[in-house]
C-alpha positions in Angstrom: 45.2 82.6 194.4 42.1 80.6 195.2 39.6 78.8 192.9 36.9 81.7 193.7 39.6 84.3 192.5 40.5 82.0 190.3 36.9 81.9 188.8 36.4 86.3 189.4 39.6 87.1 187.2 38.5 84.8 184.8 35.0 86.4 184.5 36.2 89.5 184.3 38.4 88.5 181.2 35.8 87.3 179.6 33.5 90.7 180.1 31.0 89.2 182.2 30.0 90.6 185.8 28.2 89.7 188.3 27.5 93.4 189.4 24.1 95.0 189.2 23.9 96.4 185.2 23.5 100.0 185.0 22.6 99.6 181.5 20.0 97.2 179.4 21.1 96.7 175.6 18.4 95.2 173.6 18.6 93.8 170.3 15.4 93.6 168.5 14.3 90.4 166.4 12.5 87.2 165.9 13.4 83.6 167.6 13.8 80.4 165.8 16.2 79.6 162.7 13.9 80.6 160.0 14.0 84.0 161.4 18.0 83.9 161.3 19.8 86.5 159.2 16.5 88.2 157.9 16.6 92.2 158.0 14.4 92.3 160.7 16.5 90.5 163.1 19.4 93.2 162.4 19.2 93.3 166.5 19.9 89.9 167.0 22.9 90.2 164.5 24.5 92.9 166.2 24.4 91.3 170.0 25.8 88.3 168.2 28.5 90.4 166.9 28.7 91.9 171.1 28.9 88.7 171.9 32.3 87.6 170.1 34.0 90.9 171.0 33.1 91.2 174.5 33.3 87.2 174.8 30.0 86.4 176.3 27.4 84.9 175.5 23.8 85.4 176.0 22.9 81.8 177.5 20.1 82.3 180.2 16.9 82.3 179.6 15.3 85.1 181.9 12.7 88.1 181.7 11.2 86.5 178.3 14.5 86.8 176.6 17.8 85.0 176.4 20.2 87.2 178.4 23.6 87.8 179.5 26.1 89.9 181.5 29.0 92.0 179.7 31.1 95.2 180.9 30.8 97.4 178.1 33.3 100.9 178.2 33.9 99.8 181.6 30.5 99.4 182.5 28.1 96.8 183.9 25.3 96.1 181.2 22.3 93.4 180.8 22.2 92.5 177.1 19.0 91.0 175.5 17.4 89.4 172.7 13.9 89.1 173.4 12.1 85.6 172.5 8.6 87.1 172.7 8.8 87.8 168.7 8.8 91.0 167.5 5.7 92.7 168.3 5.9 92.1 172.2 9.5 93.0 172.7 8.1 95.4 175.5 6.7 92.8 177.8 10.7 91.4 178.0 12.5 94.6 178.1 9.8 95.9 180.9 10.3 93.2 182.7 13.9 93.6 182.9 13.5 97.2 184.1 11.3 96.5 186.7 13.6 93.8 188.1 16.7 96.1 188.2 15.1 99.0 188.8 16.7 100.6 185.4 15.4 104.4 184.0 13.9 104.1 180.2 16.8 106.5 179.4 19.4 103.3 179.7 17.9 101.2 178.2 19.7 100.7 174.7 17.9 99.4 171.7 19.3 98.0 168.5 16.8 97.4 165.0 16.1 97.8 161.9 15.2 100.5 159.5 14.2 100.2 156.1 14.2 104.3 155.5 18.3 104.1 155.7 20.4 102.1 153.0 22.4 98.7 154.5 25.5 100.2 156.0 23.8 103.0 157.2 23.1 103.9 160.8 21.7 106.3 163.0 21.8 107.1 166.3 18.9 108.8 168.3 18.3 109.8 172.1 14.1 109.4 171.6 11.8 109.2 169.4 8.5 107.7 168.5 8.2 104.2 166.8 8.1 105.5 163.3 5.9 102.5 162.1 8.4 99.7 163.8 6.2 97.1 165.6 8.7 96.3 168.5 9.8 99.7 169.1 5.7 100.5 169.7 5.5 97.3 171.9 8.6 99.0 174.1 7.2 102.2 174.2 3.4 101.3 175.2 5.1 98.5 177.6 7.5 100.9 179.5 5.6 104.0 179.2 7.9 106.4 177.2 10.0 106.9 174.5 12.7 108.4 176.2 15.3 105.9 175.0 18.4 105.9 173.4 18.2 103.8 170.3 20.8 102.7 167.2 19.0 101.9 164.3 20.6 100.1 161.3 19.5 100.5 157.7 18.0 97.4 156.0 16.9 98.9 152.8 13.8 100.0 151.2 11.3 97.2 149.7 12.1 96.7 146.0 9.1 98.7 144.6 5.9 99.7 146.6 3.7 97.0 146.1 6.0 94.4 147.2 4.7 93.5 151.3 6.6 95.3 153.7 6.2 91.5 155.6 7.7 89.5 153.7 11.0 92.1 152.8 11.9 92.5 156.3 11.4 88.9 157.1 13.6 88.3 153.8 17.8 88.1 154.0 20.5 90.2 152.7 22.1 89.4 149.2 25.9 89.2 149.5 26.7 92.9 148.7 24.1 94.5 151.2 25.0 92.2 154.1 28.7 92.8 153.5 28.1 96.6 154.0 25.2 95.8 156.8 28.1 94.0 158.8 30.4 97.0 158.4 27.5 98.9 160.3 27.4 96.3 162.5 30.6 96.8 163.4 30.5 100.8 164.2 26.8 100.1 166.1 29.1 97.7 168.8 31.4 101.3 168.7 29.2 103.3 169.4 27.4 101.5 172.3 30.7 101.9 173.7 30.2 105.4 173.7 26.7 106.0 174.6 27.5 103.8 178.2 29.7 106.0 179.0 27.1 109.0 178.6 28.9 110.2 174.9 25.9 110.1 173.1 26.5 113.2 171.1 30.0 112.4 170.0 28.4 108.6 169.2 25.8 110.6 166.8 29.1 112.8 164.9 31.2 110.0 164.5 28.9 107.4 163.2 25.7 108.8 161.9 25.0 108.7 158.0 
């Protein structure tokens, strides 16, 4: 075997690929290490959490957005976590499209919701923003909302005066992040599924 075969079978090992991605995964969030761990970076947590199963990493810095290349239930996907902070996610995940030439309805995005309970999730084909700054940005920037999306409960703000600002930039006490990683967990599942075009059976087995 020679080094460049060498060098293939060891990328495909490791998940990466150097094939087109028929699929964009997007994990929503903030850059920079005050943002780290915060509810609204639930995105970032779960490509992390990508990352060490799939062993890749997301190391180049392309289309506004640190990126990198994974197979995912046997197929070729473009993972991202957009550095344009949250409000202009769409200018990196449009960008991305464009580029590849990808239809809204693969593109995959991963964030937070405060109207489900940490350890929640829910899985949805379309939708509109529901109040959710980088979800807006995506749909204004890429002209639709026809995208699959898994959104991960972060909690509700302690009472209704407290600023919806500073919860979601705020981090998990030890109980809620415990069950906020088990969701975690079934959101890198399910992606598993919805690449492979099982949506629906994604939605039974893992909605709550």
């Amino acid at each position: 075997m020679d080094i460049f075969e060498k060098l293939k079978q060891l990328s495909a090992q490791r998940g990466e690929t150097g094939a087109k991605p028929e699929y964009i995964i997007v994990g929503l969030g903030n850059p920079g290490i005050q943002y780290e761990g915060t509810r609204h970076n639930a995105g970032f947590i779960t490509v992390e959490a990508l990352e060490k199963k799939y062993d890749f990493s997301c190391d180049r810095h392309k289309f506004k957005a640190k990126v990198g290349s994974a197979v995912i239930g046997g197929k070729s996907c473009l993972v991202m976590k957009p550095e344009t902070y949250m409000n202009l996610s769409g200018d990196a995940v449009e960008e991305a499209m464009s580029f590849y030439k990808i239809p809204l309805e693969n593109v995959i995005v991963i964030f937070d919701d405060i109207s489900l309970e940490p350890g929640q999730l829910r899985i949805r084909r379309k939708g509109s923003a529901g109040g959710h700054n980088g979800i807006k940005s995506i749909i204004a920037q890429c002209d639709g909302e026809n995208f699959p999306r898994i959104k991960l409960g972060v909690g509700k703000k302690p009472n209704p005066a407290y600023e919806l600002a500073k919860w979601v930039l705020s981090k998990f006490g030890e109980e809620d992040r415990q069950k906020f990683d088990e969701a975690v967990t079934k959101a890198c599942d399910a992606l598993e599924l919805m690449v492979q075009g099982k949506t629906d059976e994604a939605m039974n087995k893992f909605n709550s």
